[in-house]
N, C-alpha and C positions, 0 to 999 in steps of 0.2 A: 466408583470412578465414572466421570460424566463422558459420553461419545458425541462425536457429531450424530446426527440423525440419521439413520438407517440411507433414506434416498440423498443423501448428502454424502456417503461414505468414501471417504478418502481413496480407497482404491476405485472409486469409480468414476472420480474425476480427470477428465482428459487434461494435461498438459497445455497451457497455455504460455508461450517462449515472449520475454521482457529483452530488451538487450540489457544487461546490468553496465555497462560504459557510460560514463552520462559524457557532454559535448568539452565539460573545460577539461583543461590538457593535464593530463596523468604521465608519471614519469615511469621510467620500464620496470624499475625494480617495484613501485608501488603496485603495477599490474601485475609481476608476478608473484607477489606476496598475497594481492587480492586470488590469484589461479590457485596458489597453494592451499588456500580456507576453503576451499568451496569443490575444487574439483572432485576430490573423493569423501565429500558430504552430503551429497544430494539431498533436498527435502523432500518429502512427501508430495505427490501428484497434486498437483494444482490447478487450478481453468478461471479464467478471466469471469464467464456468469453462467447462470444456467438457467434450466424451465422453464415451458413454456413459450408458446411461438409468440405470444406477445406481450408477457410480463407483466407488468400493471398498466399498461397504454392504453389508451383510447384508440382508436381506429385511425381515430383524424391524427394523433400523435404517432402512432405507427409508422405510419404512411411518412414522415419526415426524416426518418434516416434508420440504416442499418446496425447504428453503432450500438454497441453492447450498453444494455440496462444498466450497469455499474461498471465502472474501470476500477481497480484500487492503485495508487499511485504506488506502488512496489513491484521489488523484483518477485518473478513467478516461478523464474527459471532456478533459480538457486535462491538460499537465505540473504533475504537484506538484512546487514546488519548496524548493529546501534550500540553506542556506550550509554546510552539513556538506562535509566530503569523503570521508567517514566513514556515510554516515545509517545511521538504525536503520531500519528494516522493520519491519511487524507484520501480520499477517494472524489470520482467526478458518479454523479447521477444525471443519467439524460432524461429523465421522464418530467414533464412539465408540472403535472400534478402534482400534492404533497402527498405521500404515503408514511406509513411507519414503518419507523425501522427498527431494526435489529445488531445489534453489534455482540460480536463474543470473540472472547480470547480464552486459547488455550495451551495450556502446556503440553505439548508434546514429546515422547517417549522413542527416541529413534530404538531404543532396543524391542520393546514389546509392539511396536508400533499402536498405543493406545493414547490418546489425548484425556486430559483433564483442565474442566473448564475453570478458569482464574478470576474473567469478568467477563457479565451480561451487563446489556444496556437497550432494557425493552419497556418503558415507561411511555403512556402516553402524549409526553413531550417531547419526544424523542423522533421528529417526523424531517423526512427529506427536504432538499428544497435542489432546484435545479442546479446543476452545476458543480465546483468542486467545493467538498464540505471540509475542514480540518477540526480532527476533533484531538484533543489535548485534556489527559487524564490527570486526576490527582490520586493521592496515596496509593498509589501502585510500584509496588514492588518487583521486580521484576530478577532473575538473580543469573550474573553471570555463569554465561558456559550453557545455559538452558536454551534448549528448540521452543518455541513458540508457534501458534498457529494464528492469524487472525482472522474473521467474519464478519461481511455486512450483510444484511439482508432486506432487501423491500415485502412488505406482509401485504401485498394485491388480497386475498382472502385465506385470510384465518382457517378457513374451512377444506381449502385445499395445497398445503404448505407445499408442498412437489413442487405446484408451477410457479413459485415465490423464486424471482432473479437473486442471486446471490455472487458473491463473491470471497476466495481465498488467498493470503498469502503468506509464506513463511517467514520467520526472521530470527536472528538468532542475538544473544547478549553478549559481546565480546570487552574484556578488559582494554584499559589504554594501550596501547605500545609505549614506553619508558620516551622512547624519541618523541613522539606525537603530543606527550604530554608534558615535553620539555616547549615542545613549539610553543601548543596554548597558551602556555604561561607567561611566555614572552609578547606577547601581544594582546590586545584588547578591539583590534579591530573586527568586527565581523564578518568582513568579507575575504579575507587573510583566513578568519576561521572556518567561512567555509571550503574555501579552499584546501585546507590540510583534511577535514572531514572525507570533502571526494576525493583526495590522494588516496586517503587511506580505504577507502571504498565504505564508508560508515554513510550508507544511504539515507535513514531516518534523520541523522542528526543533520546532512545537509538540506533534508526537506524541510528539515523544523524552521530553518534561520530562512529560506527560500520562500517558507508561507505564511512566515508569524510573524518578523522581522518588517522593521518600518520602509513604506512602501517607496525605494528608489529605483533609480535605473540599473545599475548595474545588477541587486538581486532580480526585478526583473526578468536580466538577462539568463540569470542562474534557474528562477523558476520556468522560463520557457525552454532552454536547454533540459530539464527534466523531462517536462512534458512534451516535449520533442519524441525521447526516449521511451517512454511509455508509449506514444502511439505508435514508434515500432514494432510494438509486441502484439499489437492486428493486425488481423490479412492484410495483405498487400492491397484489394483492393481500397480497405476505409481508411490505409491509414493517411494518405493526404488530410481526408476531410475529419478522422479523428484529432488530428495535430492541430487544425486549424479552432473546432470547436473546444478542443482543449484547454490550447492559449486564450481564447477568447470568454470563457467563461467567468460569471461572477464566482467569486471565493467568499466563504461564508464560515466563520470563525464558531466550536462546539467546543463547552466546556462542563465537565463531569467527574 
């Protein structure tokens, strides 16, 4: 059975708080349906990035801001979850340079507390680029009711993996709700659909149609109300200027 890496180890990751609420409007019973999944589930300890006082940066790039080496567009605090079996990913990288990356996913064991890895993605065309990456996987399987882990990683040097910037989040695979999947079917609109996704708190799925989905104003609206949310989940003091670089970033479409 495959583990995260010894200086990676889950119990030694500090907690990094996401608000899971995104901005469009949720109705009470879907919020406490969302409290019900999740309050006495907790994931696994998580943190936004790690090693390393300056990651893979350059001096001159240091020197331009505070924000974390990698963001991943998910919740930290608890499982985001997905009726995908499939999900899409998205994370932002602030480092100007191209580096390689690292992507893994794991299946997670809330009883033994052991992960087993499902999918690596460490080829050398596999390399960063500034700003928010969405990556979107084929023949993946994924099976409901299953904890999941996922990992990005920037490889600064090979030779000393510690200080390699990283990031984790958890997520989990949930069935339709019988009602949720009566709505779907009733409609064909997509923004109707994301709308029922954030009622029902199905985060990946609303990310998918928010960063994959053909580029108008109202998703837009949807994909800045995320990223709104996610720069909650830093200090107090970056997150103005996390939100602001957030929204402002180019988006850059991975397919695997």
């Amino acid at each position: 059975m495959s583990k995260l890496p010894l200086h990676k180890s889950l119990r030694n990751i500090l907690t990094s708080y996401i608000t899971l609420s995104l901005l469009l409007s949720m109705s009470t019973t879907a919020l406490a349906d969302r409290n019900n999944n999740n309050s006495d589930d907790p994931p696994p300890q998580t943190r936004g990035s790690s090693g390393g006082s300056r990651g893979c940066e350059t001096q001159t790039e240091a020197s331009l801001s505070s924000i974390p080496h990698i963001i991943l567009l998910a919740p930290t605090q608890s499982y985001g979850q997905t009726l995908a079996n499939s999900p899409t990913f998205a994370w932002f990288v602030k480092d100007i340079s191209s580096w390689q990356m690292e992507f893994r996913l794991y299946e997670y064991d809330q009883t033994n507390k052991q992960s087993r890895l499902v999918k690596e993605i460490k080829d050398e065309n596999f390399k960063s680029s500034s700003g928010i990456m969405v990556l979107s996987l084929s023949n993946l399987e994924l099976l409901v009711g299953r904890r999941y882990l996922w990992q990005v990683e920037l490889v600064c040097d090979a030779n000393r993996p510690s200080a390699n910037p990283f990031a984790i989040a958890a997520m989990k695979v949930v069935s339709v709700p019988p009602d949720l999947k009566k709505q779907l079917s009733q409609s064909n609109n997509i923004l109707t659909k994301a709308h029922l996704y954030n009622q029902a708190d199905l985060w990946y799925n609303t990310l998918e149609i928010a960063f994959k989905s053909k580029d108008e104003p109202t998703l837009r609206e949807l994909r800045k109300s995320l990223l709104k949310r996610v720069a909650n989940g830093t200090v107090m003091e970056l997150r103005e200027q996390t939100k602001l670089t957030l929204i402002n970033s180019q988006i850059h479409q991975l397919q695997r």
